[in-house]
Every structure is written in structure tokens, then in C-alpha cells.
C-alpha positions in Angstrom: -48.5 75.6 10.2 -46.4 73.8 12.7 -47.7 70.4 11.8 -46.3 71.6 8.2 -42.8 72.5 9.4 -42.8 69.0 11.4 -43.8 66.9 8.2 -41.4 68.8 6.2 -38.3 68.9 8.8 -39.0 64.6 9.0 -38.8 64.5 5.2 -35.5 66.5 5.1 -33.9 64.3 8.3 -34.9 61.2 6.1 -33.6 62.5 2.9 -30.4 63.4 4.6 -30.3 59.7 6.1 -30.7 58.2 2.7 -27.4 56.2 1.1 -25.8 58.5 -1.3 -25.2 56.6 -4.5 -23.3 57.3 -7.7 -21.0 55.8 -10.3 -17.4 56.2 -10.2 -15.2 57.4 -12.7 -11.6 58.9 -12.9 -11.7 62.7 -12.7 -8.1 63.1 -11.9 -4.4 62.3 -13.1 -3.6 60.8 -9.6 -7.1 58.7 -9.7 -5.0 56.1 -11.6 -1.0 55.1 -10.7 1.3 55.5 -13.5 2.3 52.1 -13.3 -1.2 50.4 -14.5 -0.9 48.1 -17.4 -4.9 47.7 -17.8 -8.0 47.2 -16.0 -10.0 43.8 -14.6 -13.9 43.8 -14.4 -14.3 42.3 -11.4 -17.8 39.8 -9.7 -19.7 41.6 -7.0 -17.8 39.3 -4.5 -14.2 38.2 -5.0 -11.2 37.1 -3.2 -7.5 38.8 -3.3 -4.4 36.9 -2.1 -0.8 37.7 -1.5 0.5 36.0 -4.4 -1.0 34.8 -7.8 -1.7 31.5 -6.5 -4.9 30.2 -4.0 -2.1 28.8 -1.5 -1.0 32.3 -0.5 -2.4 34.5 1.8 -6.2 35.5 1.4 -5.5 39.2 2.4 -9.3 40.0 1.8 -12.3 39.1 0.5 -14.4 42.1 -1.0 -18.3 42.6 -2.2 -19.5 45.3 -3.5 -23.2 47.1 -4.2 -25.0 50.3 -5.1 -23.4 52.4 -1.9 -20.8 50.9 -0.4 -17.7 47.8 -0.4 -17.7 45.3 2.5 -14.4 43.9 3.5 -12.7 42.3 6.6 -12.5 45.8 8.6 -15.9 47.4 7.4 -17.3 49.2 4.4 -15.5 51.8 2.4 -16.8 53.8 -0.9 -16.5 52.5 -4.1 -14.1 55.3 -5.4 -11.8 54.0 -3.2 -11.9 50.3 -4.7 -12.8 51.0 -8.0 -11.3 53.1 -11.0 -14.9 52.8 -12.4 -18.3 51.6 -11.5 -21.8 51.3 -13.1 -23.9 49.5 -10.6 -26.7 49.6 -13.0 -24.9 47.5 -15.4 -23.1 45.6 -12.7 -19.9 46.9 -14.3 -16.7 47.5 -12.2 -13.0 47.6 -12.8 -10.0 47.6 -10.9 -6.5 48.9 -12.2 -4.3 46.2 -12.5 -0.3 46.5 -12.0 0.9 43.7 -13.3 -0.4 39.8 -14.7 1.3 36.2 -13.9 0.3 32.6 -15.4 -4.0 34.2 -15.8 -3.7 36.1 -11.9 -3.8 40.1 -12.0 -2.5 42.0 -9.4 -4.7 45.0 -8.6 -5.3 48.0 -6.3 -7.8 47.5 -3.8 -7.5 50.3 -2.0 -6.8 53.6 -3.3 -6.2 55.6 -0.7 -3.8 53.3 1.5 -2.8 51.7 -1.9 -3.1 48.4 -1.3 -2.1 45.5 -3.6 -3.0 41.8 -4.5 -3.8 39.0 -6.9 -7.3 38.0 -8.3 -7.8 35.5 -10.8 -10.8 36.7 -13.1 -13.5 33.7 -13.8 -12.4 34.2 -17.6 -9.5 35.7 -19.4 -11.7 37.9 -21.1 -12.2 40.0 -18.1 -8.6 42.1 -18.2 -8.4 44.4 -20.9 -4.5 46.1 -21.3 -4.8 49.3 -21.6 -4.6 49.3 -25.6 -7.6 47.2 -25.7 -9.3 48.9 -23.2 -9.1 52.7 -24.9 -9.9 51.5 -28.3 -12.9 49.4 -27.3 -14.7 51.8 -24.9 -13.1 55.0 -26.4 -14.7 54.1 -29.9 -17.8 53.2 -28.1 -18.7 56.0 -25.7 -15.5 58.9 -27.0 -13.2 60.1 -24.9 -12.7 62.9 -22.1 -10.0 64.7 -20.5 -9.0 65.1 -16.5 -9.6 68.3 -14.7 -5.9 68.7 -14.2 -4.8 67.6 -17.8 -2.0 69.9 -18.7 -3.1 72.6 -21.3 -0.1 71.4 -24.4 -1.7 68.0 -24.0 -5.1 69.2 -25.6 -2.9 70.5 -28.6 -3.8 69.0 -32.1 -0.8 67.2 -34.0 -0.4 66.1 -37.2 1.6 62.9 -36.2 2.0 60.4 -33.4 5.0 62.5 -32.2 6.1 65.5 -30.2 8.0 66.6 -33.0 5.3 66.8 -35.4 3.6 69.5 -36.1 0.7 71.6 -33.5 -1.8 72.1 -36.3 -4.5 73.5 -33.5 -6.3 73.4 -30.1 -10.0 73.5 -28.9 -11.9 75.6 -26.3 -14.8 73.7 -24.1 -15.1 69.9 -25.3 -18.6 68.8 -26.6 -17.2 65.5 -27.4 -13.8 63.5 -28.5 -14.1 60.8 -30.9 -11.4 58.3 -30.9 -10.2 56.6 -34.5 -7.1 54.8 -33.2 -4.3 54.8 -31.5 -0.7 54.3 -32.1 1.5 54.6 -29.0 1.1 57.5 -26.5 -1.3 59.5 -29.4 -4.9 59.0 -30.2 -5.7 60.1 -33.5 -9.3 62.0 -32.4 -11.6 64.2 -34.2 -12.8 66.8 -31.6 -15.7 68.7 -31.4 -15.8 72.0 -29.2 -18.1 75.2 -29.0 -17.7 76.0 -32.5 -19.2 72.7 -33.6 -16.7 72.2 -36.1 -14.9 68.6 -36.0 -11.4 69.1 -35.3 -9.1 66.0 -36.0 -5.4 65.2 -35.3 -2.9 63.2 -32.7 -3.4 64.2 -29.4 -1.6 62.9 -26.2 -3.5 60.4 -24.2 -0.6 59.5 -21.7 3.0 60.2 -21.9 6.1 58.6 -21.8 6.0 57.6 -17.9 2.9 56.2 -18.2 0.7 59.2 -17.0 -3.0 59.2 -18.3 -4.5 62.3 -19.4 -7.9 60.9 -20.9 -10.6 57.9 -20.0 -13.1 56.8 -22.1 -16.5 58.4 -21.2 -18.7 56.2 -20.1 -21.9 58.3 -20.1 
């Protein structure tokens, strides 16, 4: 018996001492600043200076795996570098704040918000935040944040606040996206009753305030 609670108390101590592990996503409204304008996949390693141009100041140079982000002053957790991660797919994107001349100036640290410029291997790699929703939200649907304010999961029948509320949902199974024109998302929305449900909802509003990401999962 006690050779039983020793085996199992060195299998707990080395389950405990194991790296936790797990992809990020936004859950929040404050996960991502209002002022974003897209997002940037970025290489497991990369470089971000002071200015968008190699002659400025290299501020730091990050890499990135399953558990954790290297930089100058240590390691930190990839929910603090990345709005979302699948190491799996050796996918990772940044928020980006603004663009110059092909350089992207992103958040690369959330917590302390810090800022600098990267300049992606291709173009191809920033997606505005247009391009981004429609391509991923088509793909994988949509979800809302934990702290989404209740009117904004109210069904319109127009891309406006002044059209009219034409229904709401309980618990979301899932939100297929059709398009989007502006701040709306015209969606079709299927909750507990398992009836589609489709109209304009608000995905972000005038401020620039998201309420939704694409899924993901």
C-alpha cells in the first residue's frame, strides 16, 4: 500500500510539473484594443523595431512554441503576445495598429502594451479586419465575448441601429456569417431551438469595439 501511494504521489508531482499548453483565442472585449486595424500572422521567430524601417531600433526579437514566447528579458505566455494561436497549425496573429510603406505596427505585449514594427516576409500575411472576418468567419462561423453586451445579440433587419429588432436567441450553437457591410454582419444563427435565425447583427461598433471573432475550432 505504501509503495502504491508513492508511485501515485510521483505521477501527480510530475503531472503537476508538466508545461501547460493551449491555444489562445480572444474571450474578452478588452483581449483586443479598439484601435486595431487587422491582424499579421507572424514566423515562429521575428524581429520588432522602433520604426517601420531595419535602421531603427531592434526593441526585441521574439520566438515562439507550444508553451511559452522567448524574448530579451525571459519567457512570457502566448496570450500575452498573441490575439490567437494554433501551435498545431503553426498559426499565430498579432493585432496590428497601424501599416506604413509594407511594415505593420503591432502589440507585443498585452499586458504592458507594448508597440512596434514588423515587416511580414509577404504582404499576404496582414489581413484588415474586413478581410480577416469574412475569410475566417465564413470558414469556421462566428462567436460572441463573454462580456458582449446583451442589445448587441439582437437580430436586425438592416445594417443600421435604426432598423428594425426582428428577434434575439438564447444559448448559441453556432453563427454563420453571409457578409458584412460596415459595423453589421448579416448572420443566420442557430440556438437551442435549432431553428436558423438570420438578420444584421452588430459585430463592433462605432468606436471600433469588437464584440465577435471568428471561431476557430
Amino acid at each position: 500500500m505504501k509503495v502504491m501511494k508513492f508511485i501515485f504521489s510521483v505521477l501527480i508531482a510530475l503531472f503537476l510539473s508538466m508545461p501547460v499548453f493551449a491555444d489562445v483565442l480572444p474571450y474578452y472585449t478588452s483581449n483586443i484594443t479598439k484601435d486595431v486595424i487587422g491582424f499579421i500572422q507572424v514566423p515562429e521567430s521575428f524581429n520588432v523595431y522602433s520604426e517601420p524601417t531595419q535602421a531603427s531600433e531592434l526593441l526585441e526579437t521574439l520566438s515562439w512554441n507550444k508553451t511559452e514566447v522567448k524574448y530579451s528579458g525571459g519567457v512570457m505566455e502566448p496570450s500575452l503576445v498573441f490575439t490567437l494561436m494554433q501551435y498545431d497549425k503553426r498559426l499565430a496573429f498579432c493585432t496590428v495598429l497601424d501599416e506604413y510603406e509594407g511594415w505593420y505596427k503591432i502589440v507585443y505585449d498585452r499586458e504592458k502594451m507594448l508597440s512596434g514594427w514588423i515587416k511580414p516576409a509577404i504582404p499576404q500575411d496582414f489581413w484588415n479586419l474586413r478581410e480577416f472576418y469574412t475569410s475566417y468567419g465564413k470558414k469556421y462561423g462566428l462567436y460572441y465575448f463573454k462580456d458582449a453586451p446583451e442589445p448587441t445579440k439582437k437580430l436586425h433587419s438592416g445594417a443600421s441601429d435604426s432598423s428594425q429588432e426582428i428577434g434575439g436567441f438564447d444559448i448559441v450553437k453556432f453563427i454563420k456569417l453571409s457578409i458584412i457591410r460596415g459595423n453589421w454582419a448579416l448572420v443566420s444563427v442557430v440556438d437551442m431551438s435549432d431553428v436558423p435565425k438570420t438578420g444584421f447583427v452588430k459585430w463592433r461598433n462605432a468606436d471600433g469595439q469588437l464584440y465577435m471573432f471568428p471561431k476557430f475550432e
